[in-house]
C-alpha positions in Angstrom: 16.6 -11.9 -63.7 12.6 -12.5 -64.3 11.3 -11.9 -60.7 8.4 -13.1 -59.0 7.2 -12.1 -55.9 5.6 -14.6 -52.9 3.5 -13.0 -50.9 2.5 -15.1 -47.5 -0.9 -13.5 -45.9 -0.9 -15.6 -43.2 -1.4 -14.8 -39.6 -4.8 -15.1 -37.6 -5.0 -11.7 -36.0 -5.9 -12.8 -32.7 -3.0 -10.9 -31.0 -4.4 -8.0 -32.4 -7.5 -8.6 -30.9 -8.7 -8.5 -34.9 -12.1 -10.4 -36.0 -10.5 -11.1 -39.4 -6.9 -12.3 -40.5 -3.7 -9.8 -39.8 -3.5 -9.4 -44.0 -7.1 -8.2 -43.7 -7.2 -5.5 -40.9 -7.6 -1.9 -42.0 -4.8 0.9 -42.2 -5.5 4.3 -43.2 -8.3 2.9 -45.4 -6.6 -0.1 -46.9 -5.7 -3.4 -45.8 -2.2 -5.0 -44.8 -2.3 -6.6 -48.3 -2.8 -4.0 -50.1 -0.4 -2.1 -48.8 1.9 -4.6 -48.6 1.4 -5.7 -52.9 1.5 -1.9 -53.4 5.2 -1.8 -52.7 6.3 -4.5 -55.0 4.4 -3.4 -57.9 6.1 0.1 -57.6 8.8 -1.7 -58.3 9.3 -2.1 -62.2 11.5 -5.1 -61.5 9.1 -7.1 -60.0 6.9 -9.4 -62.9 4.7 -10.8 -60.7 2.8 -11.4 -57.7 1.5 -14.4 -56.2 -0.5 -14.4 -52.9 -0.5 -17.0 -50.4 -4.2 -16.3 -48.4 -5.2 -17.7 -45.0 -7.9 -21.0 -45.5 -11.4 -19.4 -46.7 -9.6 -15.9 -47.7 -9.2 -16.6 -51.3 -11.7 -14.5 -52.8 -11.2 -11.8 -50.4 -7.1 -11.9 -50.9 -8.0 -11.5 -54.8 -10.0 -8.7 -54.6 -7.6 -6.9 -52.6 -4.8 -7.6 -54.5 -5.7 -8.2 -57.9 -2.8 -11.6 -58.1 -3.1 -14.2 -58.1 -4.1 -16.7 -54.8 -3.3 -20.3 -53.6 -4.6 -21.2 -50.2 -1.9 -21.6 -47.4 -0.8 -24.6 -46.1 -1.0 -25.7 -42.2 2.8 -24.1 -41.8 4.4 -21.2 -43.5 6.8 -23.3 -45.4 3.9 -24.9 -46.6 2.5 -22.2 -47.3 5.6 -20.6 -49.0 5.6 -24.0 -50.9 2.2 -23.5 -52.5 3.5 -20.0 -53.6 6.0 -21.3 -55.6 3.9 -24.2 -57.2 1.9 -21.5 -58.2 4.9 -18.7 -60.0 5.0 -19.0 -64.1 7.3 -21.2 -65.6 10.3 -18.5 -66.5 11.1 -17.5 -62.9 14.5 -17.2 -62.0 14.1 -15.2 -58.7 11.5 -15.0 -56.5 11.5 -13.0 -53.2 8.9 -13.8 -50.2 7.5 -11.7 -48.0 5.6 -11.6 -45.2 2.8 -9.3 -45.8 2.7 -8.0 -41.9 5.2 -5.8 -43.0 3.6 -4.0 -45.1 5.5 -1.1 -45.3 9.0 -2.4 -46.5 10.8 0.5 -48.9 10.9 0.1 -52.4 14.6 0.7 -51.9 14.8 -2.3 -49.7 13.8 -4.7 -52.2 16.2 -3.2 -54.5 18.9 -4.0 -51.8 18.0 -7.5 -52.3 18.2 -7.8 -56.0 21.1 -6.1 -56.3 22.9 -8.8 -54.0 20.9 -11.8 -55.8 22.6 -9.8 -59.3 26.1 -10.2 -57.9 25.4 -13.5 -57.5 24.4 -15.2 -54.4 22.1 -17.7 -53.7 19.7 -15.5 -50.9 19.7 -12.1 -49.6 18.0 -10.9 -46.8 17.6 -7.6 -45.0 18.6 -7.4 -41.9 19.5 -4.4 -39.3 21.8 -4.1 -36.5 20.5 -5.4 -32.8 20.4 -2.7 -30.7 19.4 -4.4 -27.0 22.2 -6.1 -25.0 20.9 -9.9 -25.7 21.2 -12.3 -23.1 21.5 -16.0 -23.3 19.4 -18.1 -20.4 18.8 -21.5 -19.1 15.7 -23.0 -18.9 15.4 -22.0 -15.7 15.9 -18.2 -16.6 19.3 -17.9 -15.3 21.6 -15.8 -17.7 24.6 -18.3 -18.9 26.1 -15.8 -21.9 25.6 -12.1 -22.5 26.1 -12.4 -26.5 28.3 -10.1 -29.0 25.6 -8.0 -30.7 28.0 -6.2 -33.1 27.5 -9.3 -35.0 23.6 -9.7 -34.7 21.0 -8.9 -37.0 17.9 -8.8 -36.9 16.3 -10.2 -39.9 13.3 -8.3 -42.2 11.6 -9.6 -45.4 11.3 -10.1 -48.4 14.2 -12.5 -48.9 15.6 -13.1 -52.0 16.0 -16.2 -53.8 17.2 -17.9 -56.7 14.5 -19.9 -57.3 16.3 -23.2 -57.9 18.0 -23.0 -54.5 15.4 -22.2 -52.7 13.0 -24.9 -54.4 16.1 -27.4 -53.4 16.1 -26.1 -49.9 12.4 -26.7 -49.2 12.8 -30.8 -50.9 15.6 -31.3 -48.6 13.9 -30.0 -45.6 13.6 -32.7 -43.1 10.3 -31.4 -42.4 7.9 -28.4 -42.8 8.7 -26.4 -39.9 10.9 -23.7 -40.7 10.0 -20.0 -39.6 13.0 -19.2 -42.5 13.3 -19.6 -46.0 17.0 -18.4 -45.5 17.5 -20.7 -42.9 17.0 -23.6 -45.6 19.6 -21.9 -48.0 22.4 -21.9 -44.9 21.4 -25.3 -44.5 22.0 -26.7 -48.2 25.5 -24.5 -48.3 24.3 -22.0 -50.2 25.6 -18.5 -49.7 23.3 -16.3 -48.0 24.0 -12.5 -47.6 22.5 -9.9 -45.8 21.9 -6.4 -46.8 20.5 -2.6 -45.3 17.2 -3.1 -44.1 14.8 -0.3 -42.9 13.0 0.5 -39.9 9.6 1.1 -41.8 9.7 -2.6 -42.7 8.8 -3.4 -39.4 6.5 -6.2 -38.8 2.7 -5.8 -37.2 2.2 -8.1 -34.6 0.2 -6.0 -31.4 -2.2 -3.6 -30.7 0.8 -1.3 -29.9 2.3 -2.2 -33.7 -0.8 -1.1 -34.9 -0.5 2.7 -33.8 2.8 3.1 -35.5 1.2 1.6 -38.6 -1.4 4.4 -38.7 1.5 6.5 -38.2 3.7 5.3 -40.8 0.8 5.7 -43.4 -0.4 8.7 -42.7 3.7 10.3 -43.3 2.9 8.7 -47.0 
């Protein structure tokens, strides 16, 4: 496999109360992004990088990555789109990630390219649901308590071979999806989920911001 990775900066900040983009906001000296590209360049199976910056970020996303940077689009599949337009020719494999997790385990993305060798179309890390999950009508009344023993709850980067993703996203009926995975299930492919990690957790609060410090200063 020659793997690429797709790194999607996007997010405003504003529930963080931030004055600049979520990839931009400090931790423990360095920003979401560079934490974030740190992880996939200690791994040596990872090529390359390719970051997907907010509008008017490019610069600012290249100097704290050192990849290179295509502007988002208005959604993140769009924005996922322009990262692939954007990987060298040879890819195979690409994973994407969503760079407000910037903590994710080395061993993590490992997980997922150890599925993608054995040869499946996307893997994605997941871990087990832990609240009881209700099911509600639009008027908040509870119609279904579900089965979480077969609920996960799903963490980046997902992995890809890049042809079935790239089909996925043409065959979208639009440019909505939250999901790159989603696409795959949608086109048949198989999609399957390994170990995630709790440190892969994704920063979207002030609150998420605290364990953040937290998790950085542990090293």
């Amino acid at each position: 496999m020659i793997v690429a990775a797709v790194l999607v900066a996007g997010g405003s900040g504003s529930r963080l109360g931030s004055a600049v983009p979520k990839a931009f906001v400090p931790i423990a000296g360095r920003t979401l992004l560079e934490h974030a590209v740190s992880r996939f360049r200690d791994d040596p199976r990872v090529r390359d990088c390719v970051v997907v910056a907010p509008d008017g970020w490019v610069d600012q996303a290249f100097a704290a990555s050192n990849c290179p940077v295509v502007p988002g689009g208005s959604t993140r599949q769009l924005s996922v789109d322009a990262g692939l337009l954007a990987l060298p020719a040879d890819i195979d494999t690409v994973l994407v990630h969503d760079v407000a997790r910037p903590f994710v385990p080395v061993a993590v993305i490992d997980r997922v390219l150890d599925a993608l060798a054995r040869g499946c179309d996307a893997a994605v890390p997941a871990l087990p649901v832990t609240d009881t999950i209700k099911q509600v009508d639009d008027d908040a009344n509870v119609v279904a308590t579900v089965d979480r023993d077969r609920l996960v709850a799903v963490q980046t980067p997902q992995g890809f071979r890049l042809a079935a993703l790239v089909a996925a996203h043409e065959a979208a009926p639009d440019a909505s999806a939250s999901d790159d995975a989603m696409l795959v299930e949608s086109m048949g492919g198989k999609v399957v989920v390994v170990r995630g990690d709790e440190d892969a957790f994704k920063i979207t609060t002030p609150r998420d911001l605290l364990l953040a410090e937290a998790v950085a200063a542990r090293g």
